[in-house]
KOLRO-60503 format. One record per residue: residue in three letters; z, x, y of N, C-alpha, C in turn. Coordinates in nm, 2 decimals. Layout:
<torlo aa="ALA" n_c3="Z" n_c1="X" n_c2="Y" ca_c3="Z" ca_c1="X" ca_c2="Y" c_c3="Z" c_c1="X" c_c2="Y"/>
...
! end
This chain:
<torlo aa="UNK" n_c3="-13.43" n_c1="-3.85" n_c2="5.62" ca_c3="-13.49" ca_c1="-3.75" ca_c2="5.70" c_c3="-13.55" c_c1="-3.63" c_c2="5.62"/>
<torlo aa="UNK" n_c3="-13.45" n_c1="-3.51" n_c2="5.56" ca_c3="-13.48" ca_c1="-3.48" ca_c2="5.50" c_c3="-13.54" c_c1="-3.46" c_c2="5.35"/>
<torlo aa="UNK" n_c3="-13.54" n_c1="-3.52" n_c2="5.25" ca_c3="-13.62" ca_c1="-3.59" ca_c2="5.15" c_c3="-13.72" c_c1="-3.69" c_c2="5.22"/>
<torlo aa="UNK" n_c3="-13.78" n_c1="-3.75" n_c2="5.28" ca_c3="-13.86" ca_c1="-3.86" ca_c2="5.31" c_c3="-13.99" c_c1="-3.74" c_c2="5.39"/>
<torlo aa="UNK" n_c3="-13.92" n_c1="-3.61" n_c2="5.45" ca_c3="-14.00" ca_c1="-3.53" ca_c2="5.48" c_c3="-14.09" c_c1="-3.47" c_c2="5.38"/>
<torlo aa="UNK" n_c3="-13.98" n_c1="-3.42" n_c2="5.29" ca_c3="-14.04" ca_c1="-3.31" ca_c2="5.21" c_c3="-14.09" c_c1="-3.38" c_c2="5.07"/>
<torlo aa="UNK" n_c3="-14.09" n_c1="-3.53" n_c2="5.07" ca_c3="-14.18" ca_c1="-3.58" ca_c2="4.99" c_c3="-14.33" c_c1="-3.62" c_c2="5.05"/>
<torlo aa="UNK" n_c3="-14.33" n_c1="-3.63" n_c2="5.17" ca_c3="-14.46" ca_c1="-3.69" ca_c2="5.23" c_c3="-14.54" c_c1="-3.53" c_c2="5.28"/>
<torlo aa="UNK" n_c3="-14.50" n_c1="-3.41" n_c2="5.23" ca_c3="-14.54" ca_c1="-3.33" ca_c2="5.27" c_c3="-14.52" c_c1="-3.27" c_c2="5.41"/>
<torlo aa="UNK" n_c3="-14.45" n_c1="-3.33" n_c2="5.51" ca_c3="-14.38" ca_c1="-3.29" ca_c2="5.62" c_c3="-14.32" c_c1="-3.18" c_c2="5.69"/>
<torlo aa="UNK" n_c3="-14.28" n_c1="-3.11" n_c2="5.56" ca_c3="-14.16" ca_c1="-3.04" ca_c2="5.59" c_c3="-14.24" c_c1="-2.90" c_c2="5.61"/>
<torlo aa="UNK" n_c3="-14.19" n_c1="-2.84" n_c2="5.73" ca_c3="-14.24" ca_c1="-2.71" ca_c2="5.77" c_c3="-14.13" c_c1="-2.61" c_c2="5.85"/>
<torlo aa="UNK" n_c3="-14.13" n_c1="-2.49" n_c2="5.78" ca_c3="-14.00" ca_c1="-2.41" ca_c2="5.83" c_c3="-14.10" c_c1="-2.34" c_c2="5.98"/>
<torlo aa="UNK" n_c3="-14.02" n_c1="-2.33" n_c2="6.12" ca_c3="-14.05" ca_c1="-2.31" ca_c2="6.23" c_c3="-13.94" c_c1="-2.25" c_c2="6.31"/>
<torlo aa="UNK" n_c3="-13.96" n_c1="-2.16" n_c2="6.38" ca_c3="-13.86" ca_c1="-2.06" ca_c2="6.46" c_c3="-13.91" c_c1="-2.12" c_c2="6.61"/>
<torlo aa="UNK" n_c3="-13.74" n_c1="-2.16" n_c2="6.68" ca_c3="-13.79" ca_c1="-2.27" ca_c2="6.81" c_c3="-13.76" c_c1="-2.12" c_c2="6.89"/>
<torlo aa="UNK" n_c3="-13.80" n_c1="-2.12" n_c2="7.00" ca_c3="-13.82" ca_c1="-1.99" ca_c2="7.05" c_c3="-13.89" c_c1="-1.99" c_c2="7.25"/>
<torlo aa="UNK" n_c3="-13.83" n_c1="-1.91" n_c2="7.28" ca_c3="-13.91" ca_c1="-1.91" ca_c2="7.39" c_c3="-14.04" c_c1="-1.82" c_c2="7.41"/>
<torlo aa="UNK" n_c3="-14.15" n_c1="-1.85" n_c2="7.50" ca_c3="-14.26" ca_c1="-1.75" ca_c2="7.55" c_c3="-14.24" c_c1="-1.59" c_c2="7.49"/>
<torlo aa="UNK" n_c3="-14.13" n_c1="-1.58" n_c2="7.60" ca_c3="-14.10" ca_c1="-1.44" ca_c2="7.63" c_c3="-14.00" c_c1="-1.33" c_c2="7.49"/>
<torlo aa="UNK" n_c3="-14.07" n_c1="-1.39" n_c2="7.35" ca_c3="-13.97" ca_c1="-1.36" ca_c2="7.27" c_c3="-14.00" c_c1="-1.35" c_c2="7.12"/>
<torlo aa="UNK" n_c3="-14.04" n_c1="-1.23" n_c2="7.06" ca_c3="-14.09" ca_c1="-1.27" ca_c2="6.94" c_c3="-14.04" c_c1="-1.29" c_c2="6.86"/>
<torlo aa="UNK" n_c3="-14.07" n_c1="-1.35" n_c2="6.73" ca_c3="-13.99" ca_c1="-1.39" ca_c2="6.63" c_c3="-13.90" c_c1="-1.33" c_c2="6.57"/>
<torlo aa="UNK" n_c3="-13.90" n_c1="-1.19" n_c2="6.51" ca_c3="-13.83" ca_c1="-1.09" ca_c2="6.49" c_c3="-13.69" c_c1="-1.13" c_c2="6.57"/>
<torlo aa="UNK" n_c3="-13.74" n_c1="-1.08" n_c2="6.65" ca_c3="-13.58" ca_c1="-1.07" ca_c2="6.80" c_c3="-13.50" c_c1="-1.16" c_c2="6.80"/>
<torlo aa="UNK" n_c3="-13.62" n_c1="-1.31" n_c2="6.79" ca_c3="-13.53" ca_c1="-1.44" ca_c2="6.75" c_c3="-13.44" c_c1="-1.46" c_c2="6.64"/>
<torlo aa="UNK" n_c3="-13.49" n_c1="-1.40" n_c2="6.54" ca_c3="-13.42" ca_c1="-1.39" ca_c2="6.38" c_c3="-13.26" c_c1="-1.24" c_c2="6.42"/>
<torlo aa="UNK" n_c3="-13.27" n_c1="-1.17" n_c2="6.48" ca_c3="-13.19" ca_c1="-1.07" ca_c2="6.46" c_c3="-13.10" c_c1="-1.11" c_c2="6.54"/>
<torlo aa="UNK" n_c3="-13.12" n_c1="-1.15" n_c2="6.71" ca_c3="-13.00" ca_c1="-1.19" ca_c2="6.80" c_c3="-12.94" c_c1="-1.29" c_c2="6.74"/>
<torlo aa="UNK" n_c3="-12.98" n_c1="-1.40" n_c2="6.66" ca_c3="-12.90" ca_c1="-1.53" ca_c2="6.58" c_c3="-12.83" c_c1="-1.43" c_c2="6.50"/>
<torlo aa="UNK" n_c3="-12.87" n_c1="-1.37" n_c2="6.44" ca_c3="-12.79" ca_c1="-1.31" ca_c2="6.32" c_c3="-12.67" c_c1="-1.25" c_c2="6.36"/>
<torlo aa="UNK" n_c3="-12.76" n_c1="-1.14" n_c2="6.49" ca_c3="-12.63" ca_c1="-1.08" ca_c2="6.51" c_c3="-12.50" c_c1="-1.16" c_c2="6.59"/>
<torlo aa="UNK" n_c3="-12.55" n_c1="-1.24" n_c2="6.69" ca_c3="-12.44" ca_c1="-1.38" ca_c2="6.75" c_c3="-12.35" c_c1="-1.43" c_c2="6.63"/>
<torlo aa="UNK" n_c3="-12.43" n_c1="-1.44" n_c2="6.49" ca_c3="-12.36" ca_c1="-1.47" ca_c2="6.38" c_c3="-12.24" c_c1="-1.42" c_c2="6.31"/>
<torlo aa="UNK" n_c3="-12.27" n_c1="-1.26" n_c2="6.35" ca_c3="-12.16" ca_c1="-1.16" ca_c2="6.25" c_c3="-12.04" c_c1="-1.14" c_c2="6.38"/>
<torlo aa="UNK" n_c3="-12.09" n_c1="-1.13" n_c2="6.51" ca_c3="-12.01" ca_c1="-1.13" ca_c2="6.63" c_c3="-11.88" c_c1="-1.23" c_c2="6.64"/>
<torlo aa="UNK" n_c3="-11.96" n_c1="-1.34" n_c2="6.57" ca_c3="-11.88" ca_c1="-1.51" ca_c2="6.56" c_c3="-11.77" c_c1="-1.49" c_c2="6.45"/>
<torlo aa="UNK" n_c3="-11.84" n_c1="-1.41" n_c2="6.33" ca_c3="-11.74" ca_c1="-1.41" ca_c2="6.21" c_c3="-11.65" c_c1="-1.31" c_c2="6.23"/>
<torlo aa="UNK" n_c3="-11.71" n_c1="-1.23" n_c2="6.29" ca_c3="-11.58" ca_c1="-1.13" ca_c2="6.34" c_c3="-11.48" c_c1="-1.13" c_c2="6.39"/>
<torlo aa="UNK" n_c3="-11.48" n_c1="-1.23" n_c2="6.52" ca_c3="-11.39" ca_c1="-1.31" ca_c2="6.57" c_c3="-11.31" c_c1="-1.37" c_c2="6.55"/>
<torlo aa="UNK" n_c3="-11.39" n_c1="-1.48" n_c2="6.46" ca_c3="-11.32" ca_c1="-1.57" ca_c2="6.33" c_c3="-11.21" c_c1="-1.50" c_c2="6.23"/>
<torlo aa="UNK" n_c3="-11.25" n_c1="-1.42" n_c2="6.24" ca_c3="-11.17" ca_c1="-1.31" ca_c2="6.13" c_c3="-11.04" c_c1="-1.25" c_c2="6.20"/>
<torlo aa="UNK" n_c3="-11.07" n_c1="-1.23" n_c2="6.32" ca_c3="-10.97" ca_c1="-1.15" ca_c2="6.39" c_c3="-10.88" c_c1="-1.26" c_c2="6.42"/>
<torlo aa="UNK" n_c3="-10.91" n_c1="-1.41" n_c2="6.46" ca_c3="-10.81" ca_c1="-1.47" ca_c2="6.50" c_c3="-10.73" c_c1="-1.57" c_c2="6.34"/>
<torlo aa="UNK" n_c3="-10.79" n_c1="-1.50" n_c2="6.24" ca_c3="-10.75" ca_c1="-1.55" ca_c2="6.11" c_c3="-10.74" c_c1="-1.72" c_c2="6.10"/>
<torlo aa="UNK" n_c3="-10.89" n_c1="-1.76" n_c2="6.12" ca_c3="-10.95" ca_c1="-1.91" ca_c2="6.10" c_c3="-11.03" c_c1="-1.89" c_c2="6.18"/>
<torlo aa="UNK" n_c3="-11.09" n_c1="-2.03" n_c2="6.16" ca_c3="-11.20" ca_c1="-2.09" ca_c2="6.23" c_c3="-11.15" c_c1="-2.10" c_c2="6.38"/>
<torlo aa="UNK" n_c3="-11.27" n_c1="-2.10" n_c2="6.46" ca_c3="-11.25" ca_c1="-2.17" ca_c2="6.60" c_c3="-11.25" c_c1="-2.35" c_c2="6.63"/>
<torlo aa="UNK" n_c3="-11.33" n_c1="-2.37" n_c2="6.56" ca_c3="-11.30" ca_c1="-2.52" ca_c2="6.58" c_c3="-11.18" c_c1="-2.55" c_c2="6.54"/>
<torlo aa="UNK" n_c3="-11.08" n_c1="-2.49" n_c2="6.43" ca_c3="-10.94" ca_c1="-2.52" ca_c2="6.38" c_c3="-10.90" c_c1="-2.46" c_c2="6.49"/>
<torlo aa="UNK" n_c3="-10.89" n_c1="-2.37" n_c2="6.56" ca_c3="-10.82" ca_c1="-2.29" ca_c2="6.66" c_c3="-10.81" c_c1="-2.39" c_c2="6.80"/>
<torlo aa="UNK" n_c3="-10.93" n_c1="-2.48" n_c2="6.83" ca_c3="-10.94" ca_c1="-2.55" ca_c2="6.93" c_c3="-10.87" c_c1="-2.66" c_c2="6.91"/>
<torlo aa="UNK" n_c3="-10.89" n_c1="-2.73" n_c2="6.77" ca_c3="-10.82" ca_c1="-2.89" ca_c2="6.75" c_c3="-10.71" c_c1="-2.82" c_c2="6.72"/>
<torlo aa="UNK" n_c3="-10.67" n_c1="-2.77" n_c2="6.61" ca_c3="-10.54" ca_c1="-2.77" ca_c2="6.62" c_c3="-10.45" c_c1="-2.71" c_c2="6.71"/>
<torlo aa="UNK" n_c3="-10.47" n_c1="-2.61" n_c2="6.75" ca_c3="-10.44" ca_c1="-2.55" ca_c2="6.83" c_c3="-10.41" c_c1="-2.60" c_c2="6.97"/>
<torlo aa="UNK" n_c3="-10.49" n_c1="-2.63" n_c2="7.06" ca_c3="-10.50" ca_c1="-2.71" ca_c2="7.16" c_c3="-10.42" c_c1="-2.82" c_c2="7.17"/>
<torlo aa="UNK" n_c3="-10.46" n_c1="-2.85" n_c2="7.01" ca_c3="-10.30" ca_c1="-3.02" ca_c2="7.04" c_c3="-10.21" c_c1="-2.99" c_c2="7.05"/>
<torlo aa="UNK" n_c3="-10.12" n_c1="-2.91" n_c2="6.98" ca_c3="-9.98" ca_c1="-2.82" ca_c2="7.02" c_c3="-9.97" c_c1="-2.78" c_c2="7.13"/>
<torlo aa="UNK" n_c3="-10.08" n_c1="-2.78" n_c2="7.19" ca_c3="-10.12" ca_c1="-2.66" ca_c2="7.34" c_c3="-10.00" c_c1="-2.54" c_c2="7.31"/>
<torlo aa="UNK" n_c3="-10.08" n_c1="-2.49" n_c2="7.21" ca_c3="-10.06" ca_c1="-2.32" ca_c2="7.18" c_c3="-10.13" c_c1="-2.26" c_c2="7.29"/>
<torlo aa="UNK" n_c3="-10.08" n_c1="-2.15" n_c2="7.35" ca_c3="-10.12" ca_c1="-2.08" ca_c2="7.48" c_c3="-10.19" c_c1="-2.00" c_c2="7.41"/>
<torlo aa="UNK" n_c3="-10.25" n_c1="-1.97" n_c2="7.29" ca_c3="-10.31" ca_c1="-1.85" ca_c2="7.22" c_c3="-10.42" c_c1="-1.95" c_c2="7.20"/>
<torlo aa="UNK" n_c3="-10.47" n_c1="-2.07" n_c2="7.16" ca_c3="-10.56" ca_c1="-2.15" ca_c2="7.16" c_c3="-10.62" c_c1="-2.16" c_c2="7.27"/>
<torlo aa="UNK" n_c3="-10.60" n_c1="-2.18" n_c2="7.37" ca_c3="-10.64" ca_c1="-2.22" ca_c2="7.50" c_c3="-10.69" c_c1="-2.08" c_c2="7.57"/>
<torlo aa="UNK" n_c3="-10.62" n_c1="-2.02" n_c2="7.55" ca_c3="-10.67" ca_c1="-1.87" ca_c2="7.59" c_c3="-10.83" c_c1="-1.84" c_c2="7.54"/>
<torlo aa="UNK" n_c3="-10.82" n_c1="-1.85" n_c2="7.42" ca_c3="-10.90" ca_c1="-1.80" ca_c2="7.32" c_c3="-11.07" c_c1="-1.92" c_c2="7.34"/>
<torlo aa="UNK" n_c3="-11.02" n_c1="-2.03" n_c2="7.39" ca_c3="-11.11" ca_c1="-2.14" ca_c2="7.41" c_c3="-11.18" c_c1="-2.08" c_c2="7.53"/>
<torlo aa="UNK" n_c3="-11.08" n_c1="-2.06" n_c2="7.65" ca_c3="-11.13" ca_c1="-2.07" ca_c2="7.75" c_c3="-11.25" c_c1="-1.92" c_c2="7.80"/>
<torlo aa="UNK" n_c3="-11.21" n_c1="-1.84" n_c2="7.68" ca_c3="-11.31" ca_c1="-1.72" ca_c2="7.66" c_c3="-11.38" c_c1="-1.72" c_c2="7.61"/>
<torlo aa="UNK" n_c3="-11.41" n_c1="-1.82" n_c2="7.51" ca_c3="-11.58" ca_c1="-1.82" ca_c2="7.39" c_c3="-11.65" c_c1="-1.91" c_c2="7.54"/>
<torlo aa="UNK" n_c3="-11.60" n_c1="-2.04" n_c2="7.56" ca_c3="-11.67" ca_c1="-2.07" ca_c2="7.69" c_c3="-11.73" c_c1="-1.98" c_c2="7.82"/>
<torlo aa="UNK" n_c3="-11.66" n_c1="-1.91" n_c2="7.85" ca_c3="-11.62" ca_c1="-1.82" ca_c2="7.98" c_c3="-11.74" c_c1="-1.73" c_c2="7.91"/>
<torlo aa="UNK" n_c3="-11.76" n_c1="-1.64" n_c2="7.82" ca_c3="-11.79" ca_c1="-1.54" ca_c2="7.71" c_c3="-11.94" c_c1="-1.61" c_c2="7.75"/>
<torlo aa="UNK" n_c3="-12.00" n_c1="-1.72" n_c2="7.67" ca_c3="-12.13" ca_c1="-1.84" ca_c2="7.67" c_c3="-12.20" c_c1="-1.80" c_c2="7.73"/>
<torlo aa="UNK" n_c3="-12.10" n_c1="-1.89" n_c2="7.89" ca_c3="-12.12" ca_c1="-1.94" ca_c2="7.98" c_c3="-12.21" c_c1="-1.79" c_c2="8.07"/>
<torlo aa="UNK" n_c3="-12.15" n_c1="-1.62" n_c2="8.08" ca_c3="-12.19" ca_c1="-1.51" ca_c2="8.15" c_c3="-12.29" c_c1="-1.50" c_c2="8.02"/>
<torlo aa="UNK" n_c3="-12.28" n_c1="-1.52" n_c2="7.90" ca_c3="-12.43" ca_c1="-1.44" ca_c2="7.81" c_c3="-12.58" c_c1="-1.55" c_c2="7.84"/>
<torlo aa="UNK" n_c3="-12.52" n_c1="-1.65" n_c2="7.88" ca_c3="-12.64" ca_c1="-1.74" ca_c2="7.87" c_c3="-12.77" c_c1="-1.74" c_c2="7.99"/>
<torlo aa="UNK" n_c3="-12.71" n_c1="-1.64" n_c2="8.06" ca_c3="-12.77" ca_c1="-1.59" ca_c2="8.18" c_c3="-12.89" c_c1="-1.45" c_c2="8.13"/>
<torlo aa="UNK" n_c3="-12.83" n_c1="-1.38" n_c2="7.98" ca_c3="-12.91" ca_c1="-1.29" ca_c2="7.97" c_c3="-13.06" c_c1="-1.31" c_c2="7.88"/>
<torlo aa="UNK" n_c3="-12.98" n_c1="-1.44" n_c2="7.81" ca_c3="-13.09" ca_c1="-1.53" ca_c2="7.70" c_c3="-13.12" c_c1="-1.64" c_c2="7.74"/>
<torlo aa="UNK" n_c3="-13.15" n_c1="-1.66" n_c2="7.89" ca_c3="-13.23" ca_c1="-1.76" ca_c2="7.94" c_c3="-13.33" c_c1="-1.64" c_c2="7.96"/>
<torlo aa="UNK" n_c3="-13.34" n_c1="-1.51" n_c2="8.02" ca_c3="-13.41" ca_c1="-1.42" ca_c2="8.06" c_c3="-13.49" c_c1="-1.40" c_c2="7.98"/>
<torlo aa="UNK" n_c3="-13.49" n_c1="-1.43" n_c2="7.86" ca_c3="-13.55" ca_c1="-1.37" ca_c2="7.67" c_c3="-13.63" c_c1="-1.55" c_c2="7.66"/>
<torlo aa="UNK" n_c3="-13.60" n_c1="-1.60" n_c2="7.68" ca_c3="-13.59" ca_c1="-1.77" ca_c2="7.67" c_c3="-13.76" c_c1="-1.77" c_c2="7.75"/>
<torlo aa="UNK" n_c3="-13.74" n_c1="-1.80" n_c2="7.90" ca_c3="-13.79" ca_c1="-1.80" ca_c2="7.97" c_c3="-13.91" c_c1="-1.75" c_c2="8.01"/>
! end
């Protein structure tokens, strides 16, 4: 994929993006979604995918909680960045 691209001259860096949204804005909301995520990460001392698998197998009530909020959390933002999308 990668090498077979960028040897045949293929390879081109591209920001996927909606209409209503310019690139800038695209580059800074990822970012900032990014440090929001590590902050979190940090507060619950690990990763979230560790937090879900392991966690969840034990069915730790602090896992499941914490799942059912980044979902829940998504699920109400994805309503504001379909608006930016769109």
């Amino acid at each position: 994929g990668f090498s077979s691209g960028a040897l045949n001259g293929r390879l081109r860096l591209t920001t996927t993006k909606g209409p209503n949204i310019s690139n800038g804005t695209r580059w800074l909301m990822s970012f900032l979604g990014g440090v929001i995520f590590l902050y979190g990460a940090r507060m619950a001392r690990g990763c979230t995918s560790g937090q879900a698998l392991s966690g969840g197998a034990t069915l730790a009530a602090g896992s499941w909680v914490i799942m059912f909020s980044i979902f829940g959390g998504a699920y109400a933002l994805a309503y504001f960045v379909r608006r930016l999308w769109l």
